[in-house]
C-alpha positions, -999 to 999 in steps of 0.1 A, spaced: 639 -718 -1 618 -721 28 578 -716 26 575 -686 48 600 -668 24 588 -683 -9 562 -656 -20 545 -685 -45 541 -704 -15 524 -675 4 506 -662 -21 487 -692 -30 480 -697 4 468 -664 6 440 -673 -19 433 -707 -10 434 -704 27 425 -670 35 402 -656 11 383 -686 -2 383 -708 31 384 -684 64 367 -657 46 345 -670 21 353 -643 -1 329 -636 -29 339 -651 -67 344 -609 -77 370 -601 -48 391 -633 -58 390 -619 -97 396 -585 -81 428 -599 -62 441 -621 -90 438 -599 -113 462 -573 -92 489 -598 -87 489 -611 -122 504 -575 -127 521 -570 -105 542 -605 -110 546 -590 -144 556 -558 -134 582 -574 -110 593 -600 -137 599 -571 -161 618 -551 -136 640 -581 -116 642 -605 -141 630 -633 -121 605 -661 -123 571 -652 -106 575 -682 -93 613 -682 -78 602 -650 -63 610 -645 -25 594 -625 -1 623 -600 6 622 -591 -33 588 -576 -30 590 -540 -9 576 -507 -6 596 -490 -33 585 -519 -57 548 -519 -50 550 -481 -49 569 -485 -85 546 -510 -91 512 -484 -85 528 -458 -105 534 -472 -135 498 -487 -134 488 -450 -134 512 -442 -160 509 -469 -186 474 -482 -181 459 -452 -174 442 -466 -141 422 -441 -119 433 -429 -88 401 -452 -73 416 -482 -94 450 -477 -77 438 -481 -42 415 -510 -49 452 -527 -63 469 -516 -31 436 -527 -9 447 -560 -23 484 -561 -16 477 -550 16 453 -575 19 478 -604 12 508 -585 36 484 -583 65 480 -625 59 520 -625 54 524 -609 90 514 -639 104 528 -661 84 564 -649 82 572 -624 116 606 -627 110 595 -602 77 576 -578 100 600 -547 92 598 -549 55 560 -561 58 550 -532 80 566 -507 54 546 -520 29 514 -516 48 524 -484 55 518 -470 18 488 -451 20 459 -448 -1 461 -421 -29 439 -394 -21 417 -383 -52 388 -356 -61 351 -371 -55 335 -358 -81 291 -359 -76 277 -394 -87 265 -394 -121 230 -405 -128 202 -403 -156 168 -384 -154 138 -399 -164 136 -389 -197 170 -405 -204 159 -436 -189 130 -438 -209 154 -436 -241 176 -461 -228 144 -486 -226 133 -482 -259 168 -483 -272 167 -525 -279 150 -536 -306 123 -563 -285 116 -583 -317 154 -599 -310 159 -623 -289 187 -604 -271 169 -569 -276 145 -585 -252 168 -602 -233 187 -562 -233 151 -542 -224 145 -570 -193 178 -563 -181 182 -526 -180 147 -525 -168 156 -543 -139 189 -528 -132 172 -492 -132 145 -503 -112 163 -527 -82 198 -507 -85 217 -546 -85 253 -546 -88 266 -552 -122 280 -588 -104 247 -596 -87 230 -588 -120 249 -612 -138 250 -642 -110 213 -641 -112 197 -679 -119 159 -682 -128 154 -695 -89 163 -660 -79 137 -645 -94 98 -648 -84 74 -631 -106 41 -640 -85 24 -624 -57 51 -602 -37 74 -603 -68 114 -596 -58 145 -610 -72 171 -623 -43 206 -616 -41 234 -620 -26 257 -589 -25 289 -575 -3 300 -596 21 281 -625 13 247 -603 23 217 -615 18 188 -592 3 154 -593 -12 145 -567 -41 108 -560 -48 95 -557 -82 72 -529 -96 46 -543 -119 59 -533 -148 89 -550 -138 71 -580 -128 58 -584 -161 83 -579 -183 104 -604 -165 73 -629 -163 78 -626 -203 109 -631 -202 115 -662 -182 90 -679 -207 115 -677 -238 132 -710 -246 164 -713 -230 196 -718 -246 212 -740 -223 202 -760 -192 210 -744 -159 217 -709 -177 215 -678 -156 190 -655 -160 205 -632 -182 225 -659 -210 246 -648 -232 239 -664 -270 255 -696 -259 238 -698 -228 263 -691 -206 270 -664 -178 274 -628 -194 308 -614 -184 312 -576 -174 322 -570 -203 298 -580 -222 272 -561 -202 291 -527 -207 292 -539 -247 254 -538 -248 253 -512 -227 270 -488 -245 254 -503 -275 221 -489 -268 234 -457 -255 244 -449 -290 208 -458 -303 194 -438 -271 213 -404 -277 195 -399 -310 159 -396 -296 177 -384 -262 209 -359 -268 218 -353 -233 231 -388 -232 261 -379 -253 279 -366 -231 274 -391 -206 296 -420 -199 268 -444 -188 280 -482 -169 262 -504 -149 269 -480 -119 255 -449 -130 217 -473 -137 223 -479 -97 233 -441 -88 198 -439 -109 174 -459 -85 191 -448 -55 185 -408 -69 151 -417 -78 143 -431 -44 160 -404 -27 134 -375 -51 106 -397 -38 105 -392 -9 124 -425 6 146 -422 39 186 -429 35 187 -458 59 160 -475 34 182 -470 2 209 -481 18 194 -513 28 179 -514 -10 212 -511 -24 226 -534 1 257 -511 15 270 -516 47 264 -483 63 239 -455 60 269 -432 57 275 -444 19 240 -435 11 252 -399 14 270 -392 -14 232 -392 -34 227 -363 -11 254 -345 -19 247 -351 -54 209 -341 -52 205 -303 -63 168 -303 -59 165 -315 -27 192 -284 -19 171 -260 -35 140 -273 -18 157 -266 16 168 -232 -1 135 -225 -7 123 -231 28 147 -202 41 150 -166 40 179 -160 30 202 -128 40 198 -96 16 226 -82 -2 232 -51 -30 256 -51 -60 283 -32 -58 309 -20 -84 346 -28 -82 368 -3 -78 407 -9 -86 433 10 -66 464 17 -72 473 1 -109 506 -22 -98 477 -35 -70 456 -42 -92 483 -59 -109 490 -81 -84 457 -89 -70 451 -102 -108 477 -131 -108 
């Protein structure tokens, strides 16, 4: 079987070539795209009977990946968000194949073809203040890893970091002295400085003078001293949640993640006062135009600019049914 129809072949050159040589792409896409094509070689083993690895590239098509998307949705539950980040990926790696094997174009184009899934946008969720404040005092600070928890979160709330820049962070990322920030590097390889508040700024200046566990560890270890994994920031996450929502009861009913402390600073920004393009360069997104979903979201800076107008008079009036079939049918 000959390279440019071995999908193996093309698929590792995909990752090795492409994404982590020409492009440079960040350690979270490459997770991002493995991840997708580990099930989707097992979706395809399951259905063909064939070794991922004596695949070729004429048994992978539209209906399959399509197949492949659904039952994702079906099985694992996956949100209609979650299914187009998987196909972002498999496009990803066609649009590489189309170069790689022309003599494929037909079937390749087909697959590129499959469009996104189109899905409700619900408003951004986000926490008020008072919720925030029960969310702070949720760790218990005479633990190692309640402080560790409180630093965290604080900073989180405060800088509105990506739940991967949060946890790439070393100590030489952070500077607690005069003009205290924390650097980053986001999206796209993007790099951005954070300033600190000075509450911030202290409670980090603590925290860097605890003992480390390991040598080299990032800033926020796990007990071992290692790097904490996503998982294990959603664990404590939800972990103090549960402690929050009994001094704070609105919490309950709020599924809180590492996203919604971010929707959280870029809301309390947007209350202050502070221009789009600014958040947008806080937050590190690549256009000004993704900033404005917070405004959609924002109901008081609505009823501000309701507040502003005069708005058109109207009177009640009183329904009056007609005809009782009608009124029937205008019922259904």
């Amino acid at each position: 079987m000959s390279g440019q129809s071995n999908f193996g072949v093309l698929l590792e050159r995909f990752f090795t070539q492409r994404l982590m040589q020409q492009r440079q792409a960040s350690a979270h896409t490459i997770a991002s795209y493995r991840d997708t094509f580990k099930m989707l070689l097992q979706f395809v083993h399951k259905h063909l009977g064939k070794a991922p690895s004596a695949l070729a590239l004429d048994d992978i098509d539209a209906p399959l990946v399509m197949a492949f998307l659904d039952d994702a949705e079906r099985t694992r539950g996956i949100t209609a968000r979650t299914r187009n980040l998987r196909l972002t990926a498999v496009h990803s790696f066609f649009r590489y194949v189309a170069f790689e094997a022309p003599t494929h174009s037909a079937r390749i184009q087909r697959v590129l073809a499959i469009p996104a899934k189109r899905f409700t946008r619900a408003l951004v969720p986000f926490l008020s203040r008072q919720e925030v404040d029960a969310l702070l005092a949720a760790p218990d600070q005479q633990t190692w890893s309640g402080r560790r928890d409180h630093a965290l979160i604080l900073l989180a709330v405060q800088t509105g970091l990506r739940l991967s820049e949060l946890t790439s962070l070393r100590l030489d990322d952070l500077h607690v002295g005069v003009g205290a920030h924390v650097r980053v590097i986001g999206k796209g390889r993007k790099e951005r400085c954070t300033p600190l508040s000075k509450n911030t700024q202290a409670v980090l200046a603590a925290w860097v003078r605890e003992p480390p566990l390991a040598e080299n560890q990032p800033l926020f270890p796990n007990a071992r001293g290692g790097r904490l994994s996503s998982h294990g920031v959603h664990y404590l996450l939800n972990k103090h949640i549960m402690t929050a929502t009994a001094k704070c009861p609105s919490l309950k009913n709020k599924r809180v993640s590492p996203h919604v402390l971010r929707h959280t600073t870029a809301m309390d920004l947007l209350q202050e006062g502070v221009d789009p393009s600014t958040i947008a360069l806080w937050l590190g997104h690549e256009s000004v135009e993704t900033t404005q979903i917070y405004l959609d979201a924002n109901l008081a800076i609505k009823q501000a600019a309701l507040d502003k107008t005069t708005p058109p008079e109207g009177t009640p009036g009183r329904y009056q049914p007609d005809d009782r079939l009608l009124a029937f049918l205008k019922g259904l």
